[in-house]
N, C-alpha and C positions, 0 to 999 in steps of 0.2 A: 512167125519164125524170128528168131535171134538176127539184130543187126548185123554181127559179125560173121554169123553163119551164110548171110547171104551175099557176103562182098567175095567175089571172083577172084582166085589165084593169081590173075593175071593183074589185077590191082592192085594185092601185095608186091608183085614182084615190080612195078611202075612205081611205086611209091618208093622203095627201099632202094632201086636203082638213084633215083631224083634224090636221096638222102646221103645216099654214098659220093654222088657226085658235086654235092653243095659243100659234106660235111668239111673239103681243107678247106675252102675259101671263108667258112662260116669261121677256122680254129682262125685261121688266120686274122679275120678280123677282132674277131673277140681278146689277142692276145694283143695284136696293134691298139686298141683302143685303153688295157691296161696299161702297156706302156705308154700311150700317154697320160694317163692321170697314176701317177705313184702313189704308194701309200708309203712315208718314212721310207722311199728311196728302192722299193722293192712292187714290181706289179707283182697287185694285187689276182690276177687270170692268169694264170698260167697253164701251159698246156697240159701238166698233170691234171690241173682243178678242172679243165674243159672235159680232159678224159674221163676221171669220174662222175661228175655231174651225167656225161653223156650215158655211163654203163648203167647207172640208176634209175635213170628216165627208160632205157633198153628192159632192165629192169622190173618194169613198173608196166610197159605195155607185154613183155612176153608174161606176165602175171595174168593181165586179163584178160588173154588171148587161150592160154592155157590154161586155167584155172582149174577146168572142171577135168582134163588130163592127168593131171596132180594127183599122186599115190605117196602116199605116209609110208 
């Protein structure tokens, strides 16, 4: 049986809760840490680039989660 097929509802929902509740402290850091090191006067993380980077990784797991869902 498929790895994925056999991880519990209840596992998705433990993990995305644990995600949702890291994800401000993780923006947060990640945009303090571009502000300190500048590029030409301008951080370089900013919380659009966190945003997107994040939607594409979101992304990239509902792809192979649902792949075989998928209708043309």
């Amino acid at each position: 049986m498929n790895l994925i097929q056999r991880i519990p509802g209840r596992a998705y929902l433990l993990l995305g809760v644990t995600i949702f509740g890291a994800a401000n402290a993780v923006t947060r850091q990640l945009t303090e840490l571009g502000a300190e090191n500048l590029i030409d006067g301008r951080n370089p993380i900013s919380f659009c680039n966190v945003l997107f980077v994040g939607n594409i990784w979101a992304l990239l797991i509902f792809l192979r989660l649902y792949y075989q869902d998928l209708t043309q």
